[in-house]
C-alpha positions in Angstrom: 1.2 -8.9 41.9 0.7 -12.2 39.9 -3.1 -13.1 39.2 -4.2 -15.8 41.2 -4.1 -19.5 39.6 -7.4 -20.5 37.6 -8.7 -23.9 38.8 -10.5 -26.3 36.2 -14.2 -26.0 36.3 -15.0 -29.9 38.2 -17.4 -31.7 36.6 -20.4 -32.9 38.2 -20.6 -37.0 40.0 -22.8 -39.2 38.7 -24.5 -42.8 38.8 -22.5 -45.0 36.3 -24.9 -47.2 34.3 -24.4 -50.7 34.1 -23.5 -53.5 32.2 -25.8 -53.9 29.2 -24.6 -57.6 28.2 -23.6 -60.9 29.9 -21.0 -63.7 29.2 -20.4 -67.0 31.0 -18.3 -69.8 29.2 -17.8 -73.8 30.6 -15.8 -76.2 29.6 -16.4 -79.1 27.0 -15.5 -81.7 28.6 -15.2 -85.7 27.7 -15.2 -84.8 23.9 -14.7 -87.7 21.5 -11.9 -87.6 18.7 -15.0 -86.9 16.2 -16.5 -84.3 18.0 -13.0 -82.7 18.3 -12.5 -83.2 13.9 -16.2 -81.9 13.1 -15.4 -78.9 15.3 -12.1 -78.4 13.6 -13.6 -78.9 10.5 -16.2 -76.7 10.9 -14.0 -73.7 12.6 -11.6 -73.9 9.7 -14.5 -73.9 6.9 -16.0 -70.6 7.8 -12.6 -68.9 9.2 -11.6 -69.1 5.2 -15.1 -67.9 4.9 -14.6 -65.0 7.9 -11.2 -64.1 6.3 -12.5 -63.7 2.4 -15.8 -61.5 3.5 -13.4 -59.8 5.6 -10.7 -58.7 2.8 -14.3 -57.9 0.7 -15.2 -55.5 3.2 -11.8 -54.2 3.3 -12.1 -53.7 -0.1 -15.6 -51.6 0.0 -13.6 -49.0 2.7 -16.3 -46.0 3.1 -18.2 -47.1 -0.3 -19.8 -50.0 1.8 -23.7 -50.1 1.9 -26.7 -52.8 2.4 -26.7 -53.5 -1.2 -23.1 -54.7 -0.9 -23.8 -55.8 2.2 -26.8 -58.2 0.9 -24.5 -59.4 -1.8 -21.9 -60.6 0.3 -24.4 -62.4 2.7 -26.0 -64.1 -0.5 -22.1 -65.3 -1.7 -22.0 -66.5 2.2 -24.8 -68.5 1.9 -24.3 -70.8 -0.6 -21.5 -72.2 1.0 -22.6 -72.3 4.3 -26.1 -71.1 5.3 -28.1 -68.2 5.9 -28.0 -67.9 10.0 -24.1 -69.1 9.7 -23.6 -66.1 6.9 -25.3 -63.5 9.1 -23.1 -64.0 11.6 -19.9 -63.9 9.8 -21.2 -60.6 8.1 -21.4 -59.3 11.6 -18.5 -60.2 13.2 -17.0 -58.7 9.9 -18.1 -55.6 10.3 -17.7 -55.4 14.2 -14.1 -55.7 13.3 -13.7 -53.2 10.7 -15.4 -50.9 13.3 -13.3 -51.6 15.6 -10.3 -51.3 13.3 -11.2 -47.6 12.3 -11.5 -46.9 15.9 -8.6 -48.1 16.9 -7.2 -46.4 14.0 -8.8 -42.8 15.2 -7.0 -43.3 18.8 -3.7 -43.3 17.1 -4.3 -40.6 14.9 -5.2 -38.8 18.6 -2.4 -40.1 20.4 0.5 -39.0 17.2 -1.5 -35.3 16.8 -0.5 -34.8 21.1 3.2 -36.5 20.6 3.4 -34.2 17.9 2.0 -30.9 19.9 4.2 -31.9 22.6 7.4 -32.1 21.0 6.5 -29.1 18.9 6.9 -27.4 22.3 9.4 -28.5 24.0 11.4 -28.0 20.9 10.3 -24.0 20.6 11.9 -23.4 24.7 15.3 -22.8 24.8 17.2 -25.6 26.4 17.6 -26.3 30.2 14.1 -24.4 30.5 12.6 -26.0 33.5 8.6 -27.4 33.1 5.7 -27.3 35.2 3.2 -29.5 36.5 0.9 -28.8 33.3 3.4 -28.7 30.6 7.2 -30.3 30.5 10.3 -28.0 30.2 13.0 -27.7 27.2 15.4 -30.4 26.6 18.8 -30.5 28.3 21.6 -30.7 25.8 21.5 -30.1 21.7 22.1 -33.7 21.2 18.8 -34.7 22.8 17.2 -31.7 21.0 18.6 -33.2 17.8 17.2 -36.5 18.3 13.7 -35.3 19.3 13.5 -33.4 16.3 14.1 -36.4 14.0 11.5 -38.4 16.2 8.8 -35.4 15.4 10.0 -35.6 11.6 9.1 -39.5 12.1 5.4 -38.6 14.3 4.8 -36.2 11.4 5.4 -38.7 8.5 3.3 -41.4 10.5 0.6 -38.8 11.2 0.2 -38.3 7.2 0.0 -41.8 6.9 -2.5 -42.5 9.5 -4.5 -39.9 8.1 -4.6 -40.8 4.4 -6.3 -44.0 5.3 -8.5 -42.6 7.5 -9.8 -40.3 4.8 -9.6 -43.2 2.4 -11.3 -45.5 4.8 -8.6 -47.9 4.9 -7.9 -50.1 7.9 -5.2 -52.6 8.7 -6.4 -55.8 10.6 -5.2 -59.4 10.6 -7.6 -62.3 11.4 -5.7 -63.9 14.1 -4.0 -61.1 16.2 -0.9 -59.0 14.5 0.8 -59.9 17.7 0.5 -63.6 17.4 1.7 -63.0 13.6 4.6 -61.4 14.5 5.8 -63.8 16.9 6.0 -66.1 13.7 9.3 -64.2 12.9 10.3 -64.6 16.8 9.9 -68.5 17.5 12.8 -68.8 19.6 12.0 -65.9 21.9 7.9 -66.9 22.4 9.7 -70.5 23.4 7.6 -72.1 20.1 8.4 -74.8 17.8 6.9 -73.6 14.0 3.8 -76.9 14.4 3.1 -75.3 18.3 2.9 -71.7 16.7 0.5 -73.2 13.3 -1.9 -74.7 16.0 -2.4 -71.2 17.6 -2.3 -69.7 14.5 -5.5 -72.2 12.9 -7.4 -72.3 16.8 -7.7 -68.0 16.6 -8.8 -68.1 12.8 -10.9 -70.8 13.6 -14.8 -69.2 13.6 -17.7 -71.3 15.1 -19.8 -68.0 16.7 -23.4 -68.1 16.2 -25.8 -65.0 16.8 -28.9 -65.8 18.7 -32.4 -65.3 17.2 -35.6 -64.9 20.1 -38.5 -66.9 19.2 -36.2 -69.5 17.8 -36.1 -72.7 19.9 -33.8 -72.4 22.8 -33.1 -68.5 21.4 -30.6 -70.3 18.5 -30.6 -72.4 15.4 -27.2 -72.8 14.5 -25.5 -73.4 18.0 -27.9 -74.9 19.8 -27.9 -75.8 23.6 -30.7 -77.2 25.4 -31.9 -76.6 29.3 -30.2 -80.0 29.7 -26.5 -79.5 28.4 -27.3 -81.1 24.8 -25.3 -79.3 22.1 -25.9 -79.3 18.7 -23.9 -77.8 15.9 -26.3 -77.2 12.6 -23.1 -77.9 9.8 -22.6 -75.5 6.4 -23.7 -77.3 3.7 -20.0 -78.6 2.3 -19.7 -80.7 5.7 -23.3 -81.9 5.5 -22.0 -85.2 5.6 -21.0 -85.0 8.9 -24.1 -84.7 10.8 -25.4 -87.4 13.2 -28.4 -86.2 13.8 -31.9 -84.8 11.3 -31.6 -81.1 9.4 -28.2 -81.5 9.2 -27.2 -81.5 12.7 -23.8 -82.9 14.4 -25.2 -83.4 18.2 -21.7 -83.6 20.5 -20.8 -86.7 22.9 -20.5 -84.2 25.8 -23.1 -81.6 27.6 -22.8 -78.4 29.4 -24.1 -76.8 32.5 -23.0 -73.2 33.5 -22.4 -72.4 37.1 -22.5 -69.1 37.0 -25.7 -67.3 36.5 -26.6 -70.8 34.8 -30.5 -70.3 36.1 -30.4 -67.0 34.3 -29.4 -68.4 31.0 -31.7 -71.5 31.8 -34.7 -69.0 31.9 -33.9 -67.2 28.4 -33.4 -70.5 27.1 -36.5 -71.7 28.0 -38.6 -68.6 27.1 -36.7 -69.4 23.5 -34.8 -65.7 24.2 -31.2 -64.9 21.8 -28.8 -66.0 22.9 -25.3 -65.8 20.9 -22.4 -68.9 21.7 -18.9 -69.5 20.4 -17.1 -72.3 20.8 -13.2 -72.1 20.6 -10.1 -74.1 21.2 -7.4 -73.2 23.5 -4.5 -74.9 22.1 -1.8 -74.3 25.4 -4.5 -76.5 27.5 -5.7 -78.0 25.2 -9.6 -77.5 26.1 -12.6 -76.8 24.5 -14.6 -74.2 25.8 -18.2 -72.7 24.6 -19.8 -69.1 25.8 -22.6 -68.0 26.0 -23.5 -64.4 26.1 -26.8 -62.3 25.8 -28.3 -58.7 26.2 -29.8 -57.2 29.3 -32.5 -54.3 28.8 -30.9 -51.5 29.9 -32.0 -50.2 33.4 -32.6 -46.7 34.8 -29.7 -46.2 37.9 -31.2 -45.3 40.7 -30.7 -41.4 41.7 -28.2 -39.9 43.0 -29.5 -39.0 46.4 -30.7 -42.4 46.8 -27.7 -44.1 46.3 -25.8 -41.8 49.1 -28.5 -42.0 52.0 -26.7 -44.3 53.6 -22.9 -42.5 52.8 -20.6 -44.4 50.3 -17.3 -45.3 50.3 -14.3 -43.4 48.8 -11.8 -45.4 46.5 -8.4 -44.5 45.2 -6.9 -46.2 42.1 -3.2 -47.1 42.7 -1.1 -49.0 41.7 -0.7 -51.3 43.7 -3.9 -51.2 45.8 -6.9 -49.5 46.0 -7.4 -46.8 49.2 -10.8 -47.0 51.0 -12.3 -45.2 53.3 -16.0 -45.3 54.3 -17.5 -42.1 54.9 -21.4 -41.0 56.4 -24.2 -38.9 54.5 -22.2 -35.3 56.2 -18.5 -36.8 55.1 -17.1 -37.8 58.2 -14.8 -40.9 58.0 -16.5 -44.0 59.7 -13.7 -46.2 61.3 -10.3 -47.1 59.9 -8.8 -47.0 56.3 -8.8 -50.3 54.4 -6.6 -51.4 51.8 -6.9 -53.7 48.9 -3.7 -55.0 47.5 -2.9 -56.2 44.0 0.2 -57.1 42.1 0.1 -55.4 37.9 3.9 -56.8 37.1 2.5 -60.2 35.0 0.8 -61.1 32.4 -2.4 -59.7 31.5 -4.5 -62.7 32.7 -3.0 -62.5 36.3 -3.5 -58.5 36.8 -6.9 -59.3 35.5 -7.2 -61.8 38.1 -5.6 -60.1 41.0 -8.2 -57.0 39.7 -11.3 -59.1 40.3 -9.7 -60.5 43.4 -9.1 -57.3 44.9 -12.5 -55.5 44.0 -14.4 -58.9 45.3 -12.8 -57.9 48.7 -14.1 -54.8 48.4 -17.3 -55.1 47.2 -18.2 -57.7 50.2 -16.8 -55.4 52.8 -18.7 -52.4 51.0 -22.3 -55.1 52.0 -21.0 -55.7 55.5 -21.2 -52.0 56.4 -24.1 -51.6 54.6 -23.4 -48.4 52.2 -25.1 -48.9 48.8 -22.7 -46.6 46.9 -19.0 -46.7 45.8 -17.1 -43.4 44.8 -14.3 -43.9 42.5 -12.7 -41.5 40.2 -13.3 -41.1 36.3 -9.7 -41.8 35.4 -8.6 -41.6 31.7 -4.6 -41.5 30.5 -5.1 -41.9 27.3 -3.6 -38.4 27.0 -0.8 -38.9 29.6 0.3 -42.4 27.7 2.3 -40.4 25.2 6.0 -40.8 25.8 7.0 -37.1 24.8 5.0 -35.8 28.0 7.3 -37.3 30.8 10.7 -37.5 28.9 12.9 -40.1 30.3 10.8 -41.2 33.2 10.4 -44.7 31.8 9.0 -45.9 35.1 6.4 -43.7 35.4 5.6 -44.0 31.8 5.5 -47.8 31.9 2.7 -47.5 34.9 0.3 -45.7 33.1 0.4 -47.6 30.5 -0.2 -51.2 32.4 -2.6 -49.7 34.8 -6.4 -50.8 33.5 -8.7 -47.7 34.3 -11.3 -48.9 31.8 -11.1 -52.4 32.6 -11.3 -51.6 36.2 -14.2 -49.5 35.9 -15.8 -51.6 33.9 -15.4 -54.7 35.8 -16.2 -52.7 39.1 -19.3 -51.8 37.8 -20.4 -55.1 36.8 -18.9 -56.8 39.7 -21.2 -54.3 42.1 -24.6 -54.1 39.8 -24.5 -58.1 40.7 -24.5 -56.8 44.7 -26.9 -54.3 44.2 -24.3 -51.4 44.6 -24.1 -48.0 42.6 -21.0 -47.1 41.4 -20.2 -42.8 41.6 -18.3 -41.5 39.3 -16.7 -38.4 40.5 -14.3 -36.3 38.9 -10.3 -36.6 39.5 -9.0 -33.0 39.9 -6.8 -31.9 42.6 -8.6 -34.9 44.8 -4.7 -36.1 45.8 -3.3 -32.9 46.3 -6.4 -30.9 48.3 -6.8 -34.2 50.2 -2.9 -34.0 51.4 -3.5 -30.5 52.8 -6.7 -30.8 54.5 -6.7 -34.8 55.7 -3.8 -36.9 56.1 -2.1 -34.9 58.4 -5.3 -34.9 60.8 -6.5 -38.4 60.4 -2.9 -39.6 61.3 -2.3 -41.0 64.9 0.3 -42.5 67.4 -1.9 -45.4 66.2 -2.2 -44.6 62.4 -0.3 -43.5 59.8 -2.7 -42.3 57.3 -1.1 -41.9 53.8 -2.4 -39.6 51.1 -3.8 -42.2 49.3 -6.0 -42.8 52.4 -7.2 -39.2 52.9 -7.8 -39.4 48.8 -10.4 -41.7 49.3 -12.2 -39.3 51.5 -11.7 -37.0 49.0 -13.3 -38.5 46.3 -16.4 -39.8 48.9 -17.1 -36.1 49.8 -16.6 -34.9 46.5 -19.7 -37.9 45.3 -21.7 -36.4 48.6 -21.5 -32.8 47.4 -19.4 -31.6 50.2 -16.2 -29.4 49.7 -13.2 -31.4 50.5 -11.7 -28.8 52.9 -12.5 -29.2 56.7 -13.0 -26.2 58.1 -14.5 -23.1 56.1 -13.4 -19.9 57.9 -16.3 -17.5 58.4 -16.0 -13.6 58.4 -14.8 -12.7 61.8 -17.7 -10.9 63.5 -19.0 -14.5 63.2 -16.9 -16.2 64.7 -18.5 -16.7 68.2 -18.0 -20.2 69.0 -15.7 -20.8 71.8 -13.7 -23.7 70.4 -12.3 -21.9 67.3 -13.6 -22.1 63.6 -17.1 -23.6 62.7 -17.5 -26.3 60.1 -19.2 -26.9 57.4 -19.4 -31.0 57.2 -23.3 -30.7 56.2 -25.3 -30.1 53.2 -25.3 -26.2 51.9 -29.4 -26.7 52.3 -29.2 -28.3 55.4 -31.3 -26.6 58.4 -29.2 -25.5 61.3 -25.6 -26.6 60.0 -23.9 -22.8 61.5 -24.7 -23.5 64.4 -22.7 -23.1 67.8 -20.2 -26.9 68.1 -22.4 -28.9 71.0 -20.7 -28.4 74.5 -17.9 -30.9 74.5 -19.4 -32.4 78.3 -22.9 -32.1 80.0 -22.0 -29.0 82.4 -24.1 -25.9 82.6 -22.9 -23.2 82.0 -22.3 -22.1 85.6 -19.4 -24.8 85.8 -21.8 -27.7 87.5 -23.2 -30.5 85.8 -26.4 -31.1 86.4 -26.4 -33.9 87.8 -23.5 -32.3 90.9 -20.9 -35.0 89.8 -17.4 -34.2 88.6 -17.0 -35.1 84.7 -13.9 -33.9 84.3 -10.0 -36.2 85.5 -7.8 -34.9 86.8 -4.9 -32.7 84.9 -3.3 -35.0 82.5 0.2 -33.4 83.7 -0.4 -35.0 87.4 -1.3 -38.6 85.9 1.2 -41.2 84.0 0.0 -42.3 80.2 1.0 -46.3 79.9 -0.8 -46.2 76.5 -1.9 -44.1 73.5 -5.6 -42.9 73.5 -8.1 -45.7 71.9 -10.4 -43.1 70.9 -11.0 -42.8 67.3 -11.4 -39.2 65.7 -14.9 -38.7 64.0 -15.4 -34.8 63.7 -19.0 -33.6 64.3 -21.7 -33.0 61.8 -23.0 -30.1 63.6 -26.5 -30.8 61.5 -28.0 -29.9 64.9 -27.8 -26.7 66.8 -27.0 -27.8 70.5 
């Protein structure tokens, strides 16, 4: 007799903290043909600047420390000024970071192609796979070619690895992608002049780090509660300035929208706060942000955020599968649905993203829930194109779909509403959901798809209820008169095995108490001229009747 299957151990929900920074940017409008040459000049004075402290920390690799550090700051200086050279030393070394990061991932990503193909390699050929690992390969020549491809993963693997352990990174000041296309004019729809403005408007730096207790929280960039800007210029550009200490004070002012009294009040109480200003060359615009640091707050617990129930969302696609569910796990009305399109360009998913969760977020207030279950999605395992073979189409999903910008812009899109975001975890919610809820959540009136009943999955999952419906006691208990009972309540909750409520108000004798009639007639003797408008809501049994 085969041993039963082992099931994962599921990992406990939790409140996901949130955001710990802000950003808001506005537009720079009615800017004069100077402004628009000092900024230029200025952006391309310390991007040579930002690229040659960037090559000297390449340099340095894992021999990098403050007194090297120091030095390059002091170099900086000279040429610039001391606020101005802290800032480029930062964004330096934020993008070395993030270069050896990004450098670790693939090192991850090659060492599971490599373990993949390794395996698929060792079974002999038409073997098939299973839902956890894929099968052998189906003829010698696809064998063949998969073992050149893990020669190649192997070589690259070495490579990636030898700089790691060197501390060796590969960046490019300006995006490798927009390099590239430099070689690929006619298919990006570029002249050589349109691709050199793009090139000189990313390498362009004009970032400034805020300072608290400094006036208006920043010396360099400088913005005051009334829209004023002021640019303090490096020392070669001196010249320049219109204004005393060396300042260039712009034709145009500024006033953010959105969360504008915020940044006002930081401002004011001369709190950091960082700004860059940069040139988007397709529009043609000039745009400053402005972003700052929040103190990071204690979430609320986890029993708070649920009194009220939550709602349960599945990631899709194409939408996102809600359903909202009480404090015992029932599902409160009808499924909702909130559709978004992934198949353009990264600004318009990100768009039709934020569109999407807006909807729900503002239907989460008008029931008035204050949590949202969603599931702790990561593919960066299941990205790997050995795992799924020649299912391009499934491959090319996971890799467009945004589960960390998603969760990342849910949570700060809800923290603004004064909603908690659960974070539950992902196994078997699709598949035990299927067997226990979509078939009885679906109606004459309803067609409930797995994606629905996943959502109430994932909500009873955050409420600490099992996702099955019915738990079958041993049969010398089994005394209620309507079949099974349920568990739909708390394990610690008083009273939850008791008897299921009479389904009318008779006695037991067969008479109601009040001597009328509660129940129609046999539905055999009477003609149906529409479907039943009563919605199904199983009991919580939390009382004991």
């Amino acid at each position: 007799m085969a041993e039963p299957k082992k099931l994962r151990t599921i990992a406990p929900s939790f409140v996901a903290p949130g955001p710990s920074g802000v950003a808001v940017r506005d537009r720079l409008r009615s800017l004069t043909l100077q402004d628009e040459n000092v900024l230029r000049l200025v952006g391309e004075h310390m991007g040579t600047l930002a690229s040659r402290d960037l090559k000297a920390r390449c340099a340095d690799g894992l021999e990098h420390d403050s007194e090297t550090w120091a030095a390059r700051k002091r170099g900086l200086t000279a040429v610039s000024s001391s606020r101005w050279a802290g800032s480029v030393t930062k964004s330096t070394h934020d993008q070395w970071a993030l270069a050896r990061r990004c450098l670790a991932a693939c090192i991850h990503s090659l060492e599971a192609g490599i373990k993949t193909l390794q395996h698929r390699l060792s079974l002999p050929l038409g073997e098939r796979g299973s839902k956890q690992a894929p099968g052998g390969y189906r003829s010698k020549g696809e064998w063949f070619h998969k073992s050149r491809r893990l020669a190649a993963l192997q070589a690259r693997h070495a490579a990636a690895l030898a700089d790691w352990q060197a501390g060796r990174v590969r960046v490019v000041r300006g995006g490798k992608r927009l390099l590239n296309t430099r070689h690929n004019l006619e298919k990006a729809n570029l002249t050589a002049e349109e691709w050199r403005d793009r090139w000189g408007a990313e390498r362009m730096f004009l970032s400034a780090d805020g300072e608290s207790g400094k006036r208006f929280g920043n010396e360099t960039i400088r913005i005051t509660p009334h829209g004023e800007i002021a640019i303090r210029l490096p020392v070669p550009l001196a010249h320049l300035a219109n204004a005393e200490h060396g300042r260039y004070i712009l034709a145009c002012t500024v006033a953010f929208k959105h969360r504008g009294q915020e940044w006002a009040d930081r401002i004011v109480a001369n709190r950091a706060v960082a700004y860059r200003i940069h040139h988007d060359v397709g529009r043609d615009r000039w745009y400053v942000t402005a972003s700052w640091q929040r103190p990071l707050l204690q979430t609320i617990p986890l029993d708070a955020a649920l009194s009220s129930g939550c709602i349960g969302v599945d990631t899709n696609d194409d939408h996102l599968a809600a359903w909202q569910l009480d404090t015992h796990g029932n599902p409160v009305g009808e499924p909702h649905r909130f559709f978004y399109d992934l198949s353009r360009t990264a600004d318009h998913r990100d768009a039709q993203i934020r569109h999407a969760l807006t909807r729900l977020l503002h239907w989460a207030k008008r029931v008035g829930v204050q949590a949202i279950a969603i599931e702790d999605l990561d593919f960066t395992q299941a990205k790997t194109r050995e795992k799924h073979g020649r299912n391009k189409r499934f491959r090319r999903l996971l890799s467009r779909f945004p589960t960390a910008k998603l969760k990342a812009r849910l949570i700060s899109m809800a923290t603004e509403q004064g909603l908690a975001i659960v974070a539950v975890d992902p196994a078997y919610t699709s598949r035990w959901s299927g067997q226990h809820w979509q078939k009885p959540l679906t109606t004459p009136e309803r067609r409930t798809t797995r994606h629905d009943a996943a959502g109430i999955a994932i909500g009873r999952r955050a409420l600490g209820h099992p996702i099955r419906r019915r738990t079958t006691p041993p049969p010398q208990h089994q005394s209620d008169a309507a079949g099974h009972r349920t568990v739909q309540a708390r394990p610690q909750t008083r009273g939850r095995d008791g008897n299921r409520p009479p389904a009318t108000d008779r006695t037991p004798g067969g008479t109601s108490p009040n001597g009328t009639r509660k129940r129609r007639p046999n539905a055999s003797n009477t003609v149906r001229d529409a479907p039943s408008s009563q919605q199904w809501v199983q009991d919580s049994l939390t009382h004991t009747g």
